[in-house]
Short mmCIF file of the C-alpha atoms (twelve columns), coordinates in Angstrom:
data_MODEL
# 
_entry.id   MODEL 
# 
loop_
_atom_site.group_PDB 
_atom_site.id 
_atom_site.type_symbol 
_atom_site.label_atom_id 
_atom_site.label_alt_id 
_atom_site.label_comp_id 
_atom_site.label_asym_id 
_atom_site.label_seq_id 
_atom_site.Cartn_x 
_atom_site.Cartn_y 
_atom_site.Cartn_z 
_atom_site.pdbx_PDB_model_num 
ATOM 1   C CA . UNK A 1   -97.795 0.990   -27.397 1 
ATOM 2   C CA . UNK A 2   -94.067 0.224   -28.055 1 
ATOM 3   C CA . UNK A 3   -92.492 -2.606  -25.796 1 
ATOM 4   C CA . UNK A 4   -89.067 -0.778  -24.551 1 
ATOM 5   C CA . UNK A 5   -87.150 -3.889  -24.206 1 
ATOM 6   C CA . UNK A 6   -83.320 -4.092  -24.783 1 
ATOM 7   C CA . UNK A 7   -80.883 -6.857  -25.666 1 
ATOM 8   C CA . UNK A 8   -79.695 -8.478  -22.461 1 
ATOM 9   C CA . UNK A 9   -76.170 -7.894  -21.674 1 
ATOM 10  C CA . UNK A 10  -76.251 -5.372  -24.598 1 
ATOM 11  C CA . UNK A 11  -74.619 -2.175  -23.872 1 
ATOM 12  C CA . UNK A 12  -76.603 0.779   -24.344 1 
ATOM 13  C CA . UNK A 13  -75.684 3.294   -26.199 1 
ATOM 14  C CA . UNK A 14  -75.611 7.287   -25.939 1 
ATOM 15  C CA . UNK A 15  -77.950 9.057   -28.029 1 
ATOM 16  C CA . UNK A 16  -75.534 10.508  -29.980 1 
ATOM 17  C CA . UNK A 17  -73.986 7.008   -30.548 1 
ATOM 18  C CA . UNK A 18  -77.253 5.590   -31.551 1 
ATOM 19  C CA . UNK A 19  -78.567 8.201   -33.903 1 
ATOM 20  C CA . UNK A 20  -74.830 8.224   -35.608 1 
ATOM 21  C CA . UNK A 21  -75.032 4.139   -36.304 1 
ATOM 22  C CA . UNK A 22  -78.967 4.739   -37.496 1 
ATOM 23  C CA . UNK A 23  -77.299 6.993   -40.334 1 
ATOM 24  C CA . UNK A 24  -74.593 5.039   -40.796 1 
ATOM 25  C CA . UNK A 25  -77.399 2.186   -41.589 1 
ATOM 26  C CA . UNK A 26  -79.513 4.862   -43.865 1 
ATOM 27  C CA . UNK A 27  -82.299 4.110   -41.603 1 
ATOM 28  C CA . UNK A 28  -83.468 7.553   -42.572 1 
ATOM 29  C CA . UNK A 29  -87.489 7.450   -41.449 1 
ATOM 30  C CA . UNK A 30  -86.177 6.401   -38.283 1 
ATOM 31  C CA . UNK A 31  -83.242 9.797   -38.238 1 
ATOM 32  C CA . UNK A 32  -86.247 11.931  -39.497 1 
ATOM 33  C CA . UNK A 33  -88.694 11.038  -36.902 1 
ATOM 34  C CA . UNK A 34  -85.600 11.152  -34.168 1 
ATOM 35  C CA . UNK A 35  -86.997 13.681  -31.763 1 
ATOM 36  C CA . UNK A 36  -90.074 11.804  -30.950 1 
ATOM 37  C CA . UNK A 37  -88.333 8.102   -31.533 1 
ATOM 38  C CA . UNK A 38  -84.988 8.637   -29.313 1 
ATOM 39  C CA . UNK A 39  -86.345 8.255   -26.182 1 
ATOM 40  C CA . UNK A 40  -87.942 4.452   -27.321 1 
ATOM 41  C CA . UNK A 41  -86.114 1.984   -25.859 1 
ATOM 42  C CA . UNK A 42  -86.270 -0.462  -28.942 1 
ATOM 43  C CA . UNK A 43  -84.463 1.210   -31.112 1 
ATOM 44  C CA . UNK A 44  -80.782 -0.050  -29.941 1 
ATOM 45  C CA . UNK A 45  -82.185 -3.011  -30.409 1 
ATOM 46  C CA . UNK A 46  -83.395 -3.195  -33.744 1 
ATOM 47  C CA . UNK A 47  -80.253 -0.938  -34.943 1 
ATOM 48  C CA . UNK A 48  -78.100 -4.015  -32.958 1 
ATOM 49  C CA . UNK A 49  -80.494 -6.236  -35.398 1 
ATOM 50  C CA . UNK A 50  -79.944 -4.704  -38.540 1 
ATOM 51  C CA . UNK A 51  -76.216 -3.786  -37.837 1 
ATOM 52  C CA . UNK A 52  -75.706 -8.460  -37.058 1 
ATOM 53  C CA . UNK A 53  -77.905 -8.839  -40.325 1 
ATOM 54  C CA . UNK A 54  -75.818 -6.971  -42.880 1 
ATOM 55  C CA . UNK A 55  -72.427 -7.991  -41.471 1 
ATOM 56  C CA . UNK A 56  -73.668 -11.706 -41.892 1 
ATOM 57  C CA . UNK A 57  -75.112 -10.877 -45.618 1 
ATOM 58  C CA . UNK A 58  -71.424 -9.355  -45.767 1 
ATOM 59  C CA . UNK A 59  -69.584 -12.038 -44.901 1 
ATOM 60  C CA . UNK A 60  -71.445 -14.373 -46.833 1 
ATOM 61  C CA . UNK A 61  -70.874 -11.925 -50.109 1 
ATOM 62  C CA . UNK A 62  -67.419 -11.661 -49.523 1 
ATOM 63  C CA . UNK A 63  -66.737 -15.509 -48.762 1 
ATOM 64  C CA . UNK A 64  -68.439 -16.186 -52.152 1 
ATOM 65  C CA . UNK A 65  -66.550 -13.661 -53.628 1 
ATOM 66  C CA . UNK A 66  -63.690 -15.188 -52.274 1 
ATOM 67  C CA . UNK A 67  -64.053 -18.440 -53.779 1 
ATOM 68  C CA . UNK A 68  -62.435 -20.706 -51.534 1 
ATOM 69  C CA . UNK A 69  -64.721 -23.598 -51.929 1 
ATOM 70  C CA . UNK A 70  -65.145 -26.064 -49.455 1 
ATOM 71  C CA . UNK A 71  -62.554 -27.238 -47.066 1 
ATOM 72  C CA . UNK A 72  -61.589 -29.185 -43.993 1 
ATOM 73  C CA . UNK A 73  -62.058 -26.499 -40.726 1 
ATOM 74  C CA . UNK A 74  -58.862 -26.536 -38.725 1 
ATOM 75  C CA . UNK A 75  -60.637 -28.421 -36.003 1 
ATOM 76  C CA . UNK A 76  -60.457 -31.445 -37.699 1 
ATOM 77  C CA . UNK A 77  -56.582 -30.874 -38.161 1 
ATOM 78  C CA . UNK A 78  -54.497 -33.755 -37.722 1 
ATOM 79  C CA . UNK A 79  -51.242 -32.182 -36.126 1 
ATOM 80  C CA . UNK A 80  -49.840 -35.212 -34.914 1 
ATOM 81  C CA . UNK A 81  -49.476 -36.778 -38.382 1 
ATOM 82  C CA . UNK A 82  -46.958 -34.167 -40.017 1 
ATOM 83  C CA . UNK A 83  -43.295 -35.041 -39.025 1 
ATOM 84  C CA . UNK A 84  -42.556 -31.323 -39.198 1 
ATOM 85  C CA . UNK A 85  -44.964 -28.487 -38.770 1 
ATOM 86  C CA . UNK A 86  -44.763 -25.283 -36.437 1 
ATOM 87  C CA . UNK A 87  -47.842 -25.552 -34.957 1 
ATOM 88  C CA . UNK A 88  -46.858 -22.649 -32.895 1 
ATOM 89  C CA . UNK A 89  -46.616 -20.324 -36.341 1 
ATOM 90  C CA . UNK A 90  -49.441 -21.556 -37.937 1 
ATOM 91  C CA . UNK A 91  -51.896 -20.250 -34.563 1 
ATOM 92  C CA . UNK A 92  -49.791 -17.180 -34.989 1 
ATOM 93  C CA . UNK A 93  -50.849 -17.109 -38.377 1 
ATOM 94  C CA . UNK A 94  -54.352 -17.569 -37.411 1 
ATOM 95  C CA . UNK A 95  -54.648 -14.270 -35.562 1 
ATOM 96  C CA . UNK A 96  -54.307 -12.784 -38.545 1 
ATOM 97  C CA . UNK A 97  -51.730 -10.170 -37.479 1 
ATOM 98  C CA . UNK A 98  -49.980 -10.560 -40.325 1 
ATOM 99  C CA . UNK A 99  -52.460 -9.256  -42.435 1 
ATOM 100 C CA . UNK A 100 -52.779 -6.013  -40.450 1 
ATOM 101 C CA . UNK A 101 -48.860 -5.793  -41.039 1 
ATOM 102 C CA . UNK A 102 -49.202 -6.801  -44.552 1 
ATOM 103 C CA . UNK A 103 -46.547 -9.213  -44.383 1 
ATOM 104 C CA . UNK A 104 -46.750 -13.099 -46.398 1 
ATOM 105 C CA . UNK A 105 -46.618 -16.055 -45.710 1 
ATOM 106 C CA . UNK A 106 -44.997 -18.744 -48.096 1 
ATOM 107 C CA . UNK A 107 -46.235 -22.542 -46.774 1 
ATOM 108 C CA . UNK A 108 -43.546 -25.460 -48.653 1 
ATOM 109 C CA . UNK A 109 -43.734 -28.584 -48.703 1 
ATOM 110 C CA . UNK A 110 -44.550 -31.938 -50.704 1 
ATOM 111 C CA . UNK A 111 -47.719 -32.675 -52.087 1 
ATOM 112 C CA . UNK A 112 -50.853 -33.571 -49.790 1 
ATOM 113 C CA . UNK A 113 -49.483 -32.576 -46.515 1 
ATOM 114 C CA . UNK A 114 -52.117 -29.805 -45.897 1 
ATOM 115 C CA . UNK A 115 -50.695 -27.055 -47.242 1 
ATOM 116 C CA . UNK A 116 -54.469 -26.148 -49.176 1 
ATOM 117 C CA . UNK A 117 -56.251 -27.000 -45.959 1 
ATOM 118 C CA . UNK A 118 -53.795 -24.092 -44.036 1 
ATOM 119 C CA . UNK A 119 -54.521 -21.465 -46.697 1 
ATOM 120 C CA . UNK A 120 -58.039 -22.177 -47.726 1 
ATOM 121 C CA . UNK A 121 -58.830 -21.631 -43.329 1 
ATOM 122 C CA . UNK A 122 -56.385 -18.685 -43.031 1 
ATOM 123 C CA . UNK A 123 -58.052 -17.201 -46.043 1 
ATOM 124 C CA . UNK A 124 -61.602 -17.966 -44.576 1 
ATOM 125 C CA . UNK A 125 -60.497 -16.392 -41.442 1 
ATOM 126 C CA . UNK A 126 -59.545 -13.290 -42.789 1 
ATOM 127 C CA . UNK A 127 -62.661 -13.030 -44.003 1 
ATOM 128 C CA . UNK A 128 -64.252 -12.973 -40.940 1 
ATOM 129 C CA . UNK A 129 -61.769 -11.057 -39.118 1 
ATOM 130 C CA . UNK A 130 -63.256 -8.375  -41.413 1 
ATOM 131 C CA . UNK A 131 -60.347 -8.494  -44.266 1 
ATOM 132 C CA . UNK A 132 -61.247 -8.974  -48.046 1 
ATOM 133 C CA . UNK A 133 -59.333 -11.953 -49.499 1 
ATOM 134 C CA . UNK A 134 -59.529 -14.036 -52.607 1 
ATOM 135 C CA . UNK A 135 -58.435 -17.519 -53.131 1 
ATOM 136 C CA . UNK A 136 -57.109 -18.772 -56.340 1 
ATOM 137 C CA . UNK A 137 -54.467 -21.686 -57.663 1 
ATOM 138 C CA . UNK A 138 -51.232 -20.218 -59.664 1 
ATOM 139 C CA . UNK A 139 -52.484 -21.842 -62.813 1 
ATOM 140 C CA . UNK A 140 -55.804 -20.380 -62.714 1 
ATOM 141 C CA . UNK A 141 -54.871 -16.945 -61.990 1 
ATOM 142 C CA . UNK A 142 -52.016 -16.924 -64.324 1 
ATOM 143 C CA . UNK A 143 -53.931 -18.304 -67.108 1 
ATOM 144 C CA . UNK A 144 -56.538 -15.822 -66.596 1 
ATOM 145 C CA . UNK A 145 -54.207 -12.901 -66.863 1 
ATOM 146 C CA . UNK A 146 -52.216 -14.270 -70.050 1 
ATOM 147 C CA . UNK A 147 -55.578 -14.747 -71.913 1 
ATOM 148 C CA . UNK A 148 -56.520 -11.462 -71.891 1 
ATOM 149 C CA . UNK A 149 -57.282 -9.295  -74.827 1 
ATOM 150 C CA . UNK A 150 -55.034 -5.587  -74.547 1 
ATOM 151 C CA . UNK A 151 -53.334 -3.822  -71.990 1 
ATOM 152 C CA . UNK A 152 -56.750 -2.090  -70.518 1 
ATOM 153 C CA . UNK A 153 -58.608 -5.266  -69.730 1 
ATOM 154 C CA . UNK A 154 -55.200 -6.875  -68.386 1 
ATOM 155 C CA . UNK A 155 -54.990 -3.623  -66.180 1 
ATOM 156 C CA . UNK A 156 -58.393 -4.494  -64.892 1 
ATOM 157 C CA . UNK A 157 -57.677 -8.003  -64.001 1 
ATOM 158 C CA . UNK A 158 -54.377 -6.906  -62.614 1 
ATOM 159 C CA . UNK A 159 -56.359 -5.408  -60.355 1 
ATOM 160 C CA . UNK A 160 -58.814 -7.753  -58.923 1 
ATOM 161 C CA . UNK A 161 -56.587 -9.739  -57.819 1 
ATOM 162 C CA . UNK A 162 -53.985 -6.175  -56.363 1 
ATOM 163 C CA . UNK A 163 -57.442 -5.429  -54.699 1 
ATOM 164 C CA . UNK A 164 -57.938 -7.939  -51.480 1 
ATOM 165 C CA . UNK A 165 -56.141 -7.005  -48.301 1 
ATOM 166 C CA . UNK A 166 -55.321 -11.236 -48.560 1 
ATOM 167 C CA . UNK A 167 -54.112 -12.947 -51.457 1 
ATOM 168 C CA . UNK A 168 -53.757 -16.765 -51.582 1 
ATOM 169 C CA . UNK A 169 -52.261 -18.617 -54.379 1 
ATOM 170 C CA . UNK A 170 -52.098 -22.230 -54.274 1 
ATOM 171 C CA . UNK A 171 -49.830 -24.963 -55.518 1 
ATOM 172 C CA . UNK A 172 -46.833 -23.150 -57.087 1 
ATOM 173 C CA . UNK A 173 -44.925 -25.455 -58.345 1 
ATOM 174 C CA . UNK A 174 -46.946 -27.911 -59.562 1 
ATOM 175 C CA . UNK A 175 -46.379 -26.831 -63.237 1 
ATOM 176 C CA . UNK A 176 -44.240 -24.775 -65.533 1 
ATOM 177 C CA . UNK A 177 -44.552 -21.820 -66.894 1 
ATOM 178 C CA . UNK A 178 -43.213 -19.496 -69.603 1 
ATOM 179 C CA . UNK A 179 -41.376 -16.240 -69.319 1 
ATOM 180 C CA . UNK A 180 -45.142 -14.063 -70.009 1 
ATOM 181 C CA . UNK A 181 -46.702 -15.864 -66.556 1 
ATOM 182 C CA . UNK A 182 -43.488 -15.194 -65.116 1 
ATOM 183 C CA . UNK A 183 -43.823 -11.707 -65.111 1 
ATOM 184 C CA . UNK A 184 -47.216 -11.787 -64.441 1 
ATOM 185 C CA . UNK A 185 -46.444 -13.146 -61.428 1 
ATOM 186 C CA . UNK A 186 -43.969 -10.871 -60.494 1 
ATOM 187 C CA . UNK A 187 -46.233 -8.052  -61.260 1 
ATOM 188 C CA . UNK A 188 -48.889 -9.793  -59.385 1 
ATOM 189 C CA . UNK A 189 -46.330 -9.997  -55.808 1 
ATOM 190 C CA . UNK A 190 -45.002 -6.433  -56.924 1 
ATOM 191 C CA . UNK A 191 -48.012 -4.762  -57.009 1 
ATOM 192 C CA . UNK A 192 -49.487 -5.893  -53.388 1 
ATOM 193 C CA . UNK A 193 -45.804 -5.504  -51.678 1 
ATOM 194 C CA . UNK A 194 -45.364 -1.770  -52.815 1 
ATOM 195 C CA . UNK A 195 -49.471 -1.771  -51.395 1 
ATOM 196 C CA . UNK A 196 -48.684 -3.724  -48.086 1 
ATOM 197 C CA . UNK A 197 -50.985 -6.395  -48.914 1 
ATOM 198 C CA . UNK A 198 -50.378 -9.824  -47.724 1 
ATOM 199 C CA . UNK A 199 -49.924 -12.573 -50.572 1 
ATOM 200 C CA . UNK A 200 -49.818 -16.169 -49.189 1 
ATOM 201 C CA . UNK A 201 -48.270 -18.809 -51.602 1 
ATOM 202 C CA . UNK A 202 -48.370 -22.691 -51.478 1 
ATOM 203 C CA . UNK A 203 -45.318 -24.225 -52.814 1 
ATOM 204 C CA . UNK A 204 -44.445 -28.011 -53.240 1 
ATOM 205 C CA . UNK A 205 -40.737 -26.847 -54.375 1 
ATOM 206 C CA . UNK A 206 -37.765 -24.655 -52.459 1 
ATOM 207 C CA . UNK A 207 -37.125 -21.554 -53.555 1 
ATOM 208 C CA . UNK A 208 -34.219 -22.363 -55.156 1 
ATOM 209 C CA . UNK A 209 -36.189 -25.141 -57.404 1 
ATOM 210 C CA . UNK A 210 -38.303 -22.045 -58.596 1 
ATOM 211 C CA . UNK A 211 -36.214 -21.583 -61.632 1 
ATOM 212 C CA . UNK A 212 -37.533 -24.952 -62.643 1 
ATOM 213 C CA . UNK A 213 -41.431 -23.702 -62.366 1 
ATOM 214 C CA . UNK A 214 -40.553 -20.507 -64.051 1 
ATOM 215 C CA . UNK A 215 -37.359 -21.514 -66.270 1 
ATOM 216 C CA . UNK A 216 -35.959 -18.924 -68.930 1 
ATOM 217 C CA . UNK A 217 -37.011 -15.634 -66.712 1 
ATOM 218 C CA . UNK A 218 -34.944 -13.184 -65.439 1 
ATOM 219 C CA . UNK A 219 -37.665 -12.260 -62.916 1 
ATOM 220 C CA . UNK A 220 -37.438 -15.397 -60.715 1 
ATOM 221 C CA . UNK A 221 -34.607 -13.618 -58.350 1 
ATOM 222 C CA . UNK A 222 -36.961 -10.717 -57.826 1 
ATOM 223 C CA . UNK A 223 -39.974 -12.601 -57.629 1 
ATOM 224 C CA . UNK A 224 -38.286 -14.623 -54.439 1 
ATOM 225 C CA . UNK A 225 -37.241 -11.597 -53.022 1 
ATOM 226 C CA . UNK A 226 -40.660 -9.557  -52.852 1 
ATOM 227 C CA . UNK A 227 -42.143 -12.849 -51.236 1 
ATOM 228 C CA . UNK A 228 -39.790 -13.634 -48.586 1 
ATOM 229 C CA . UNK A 229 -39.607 -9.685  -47.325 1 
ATOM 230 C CA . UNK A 230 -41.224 -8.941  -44.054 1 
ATOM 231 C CA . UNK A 231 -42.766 -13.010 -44.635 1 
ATOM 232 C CA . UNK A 232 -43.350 -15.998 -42.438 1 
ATOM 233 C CA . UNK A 233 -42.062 -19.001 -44.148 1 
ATOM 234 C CA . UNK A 234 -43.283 -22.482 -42.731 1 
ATOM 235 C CA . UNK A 235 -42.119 -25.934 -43.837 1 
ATOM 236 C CA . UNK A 236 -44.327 -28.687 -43.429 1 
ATOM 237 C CA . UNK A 237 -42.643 -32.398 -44.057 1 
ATOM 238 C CA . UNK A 238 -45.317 -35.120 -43.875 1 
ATOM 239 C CA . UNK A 239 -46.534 -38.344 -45.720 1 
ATOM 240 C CA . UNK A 240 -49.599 -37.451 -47.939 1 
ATOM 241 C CA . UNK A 241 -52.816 -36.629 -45.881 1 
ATOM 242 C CA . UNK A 242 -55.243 -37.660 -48.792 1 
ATOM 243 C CA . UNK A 243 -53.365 -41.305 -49.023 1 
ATOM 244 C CA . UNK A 244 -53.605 -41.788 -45.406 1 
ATOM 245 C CA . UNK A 245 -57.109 -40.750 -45.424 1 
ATOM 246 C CA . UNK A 246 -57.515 -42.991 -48.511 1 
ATOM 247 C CA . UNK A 247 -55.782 -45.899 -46.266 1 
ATOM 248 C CA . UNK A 248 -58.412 -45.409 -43.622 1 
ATOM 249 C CA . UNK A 249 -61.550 -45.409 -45.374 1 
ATOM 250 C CA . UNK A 250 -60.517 -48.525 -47.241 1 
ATOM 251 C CA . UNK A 251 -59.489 -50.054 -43.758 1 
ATOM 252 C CA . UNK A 252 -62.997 -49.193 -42.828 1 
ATOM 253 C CA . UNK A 253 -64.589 -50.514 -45.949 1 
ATOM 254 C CA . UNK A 254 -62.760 -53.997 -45.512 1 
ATOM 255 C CA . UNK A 255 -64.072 -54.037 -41.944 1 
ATOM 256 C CA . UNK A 256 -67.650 -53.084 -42.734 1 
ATOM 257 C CA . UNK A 257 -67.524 -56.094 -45.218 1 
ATOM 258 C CA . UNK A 258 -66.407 -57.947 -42.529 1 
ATOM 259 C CA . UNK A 259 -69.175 -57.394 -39.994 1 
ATOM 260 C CA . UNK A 260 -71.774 -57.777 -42.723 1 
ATOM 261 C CA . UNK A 261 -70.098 -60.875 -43.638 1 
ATOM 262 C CA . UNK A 262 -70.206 -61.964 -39.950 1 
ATOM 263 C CA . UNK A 263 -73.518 -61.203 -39.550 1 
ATOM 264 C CA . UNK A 264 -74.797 -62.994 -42.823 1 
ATOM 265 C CA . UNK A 265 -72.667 -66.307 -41.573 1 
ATOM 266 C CA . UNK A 266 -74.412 -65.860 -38.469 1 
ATOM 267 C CA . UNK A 267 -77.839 -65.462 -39.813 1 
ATOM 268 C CA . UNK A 268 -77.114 -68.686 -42.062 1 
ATOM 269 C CA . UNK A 269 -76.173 -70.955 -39.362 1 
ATOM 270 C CA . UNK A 270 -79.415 -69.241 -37.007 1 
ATOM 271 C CA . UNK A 271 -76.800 -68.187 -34.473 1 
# 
């Protein structure tokens, strides 16, 4: 015989509830045999079951799809180390209201200060807020749309990256680009603004410096413009993360030498 257990704490569902999330599942030998099956008290809890299961196979699609590649967790944040940061914004940020509102969010400052670290977690957090997202550098993307072959698969790749409720683009700035990437950037910030879909951008330069990463193009103005409407802009001012961290391991290098050192001068003089 059955066993008519049920999750603990697990609220339990109508009937009509339950049979509408067993065809929402397409757990149809279980919705064909519902008259005799409805009354069995497992059921919620293998429908519970399957419904956790495919929202973690979800995520895990999605996060590959993604492609945010690995990353510090915010956790391990050092927020005492940047001499300007709103922390305040950035756990606004991480409710991920914004992305309901479709509404950006432009992160400046100089190189190494965490800027990747921010959007790589706020991207990841979309994710499992339930959002799509996709995370890709400025030089990637734009290369990727300039190489391709006629306006129909252009169109296509336009897309995929139109597509995702969350857009992040890292590190624009870091190089220059002609007047072609420049409107395909545009098009790019266009597209998902008219579509209320939240771009995030890492920048190492002001805005007004942008005519420097896209020089020659008449769409840099515009291209400001759609980013900054209905956007949260945060400045971060810092000394490089990555050379501090390099600063500490080799502190802790030249100490571990130390102690070994120590220890083999002990060890020779049978201390």
């Amino acid at each position: 015989m059955a066993s008519k257990t049920k999750r603990v704490g697990a609220p339990f569902p109508t009937p009509e509830d339950l049979r509408g999330r067993v065809q929402a599942l397409g757990l149809w030998g279980i919705d064909a045999s519902w008259e005799e099956l409805q009354d069995e008290l497992w059921i919620a809890q293998l429908v519970e079951i399957e419904t956790e299961e495919r929202a973690r196979r979800s995520l895990e699609r999605r996060i590959r799809s993604a492609r945010i590649g690995p990353f510090k967790a915010m956790d391990d944040f050092d927020w005492a180390w940047p001499r300007k940061i709103d922390r305040e914004a950035i756990e606004e940020l991480l409710r991920f209201e914004f992305v309901k509102d479709g509404a950006n969010v432009v992160l400046i400052g100089p190189n190494g200060v965490g800027k990747t670290t921010l959007a790589k977690n706020l991207t990841h957090g979309a994710l499992q807020a339930g959002h799509t997202a996709r995370f890709v550098t400025a030089s990637e993307m734009l290369n990727d749309l300039a190489a391709q072959d006629g306006q129909s698969a252009l169109r296509r790749r336009i897309a995929r990256f139109v597509r995702p409720t969350l857009l992040a683009i890292d590190e624009v700035g870091y190089l220059s680009y002609g007047t072609q990437h420049a409107d395909l950037m545009f098009d790019i910030v266009n597209r998902r603004s008219v579509a209320e879909r939240s771009t995030l951008v890492t920048t190492n330069k002001p805005f007004q410096e942008w005519n420097d990463v896209f020089p020659n193009s008449a769409a840099v103005v515009a291209l400001v413009d759609r980013l900054v409407h209905r956007s949260e802009i945060v400045e971060i001012d810092a000394d490089s993360f990555r050379l501090k961290e390099a600063k500490e391991r080799d502190a802790a290098r030249r100490k571990s030498r130390a102690a070994r050192r120590k220890r083999s001068k002990e060890a020779d003089d049978g201390v």
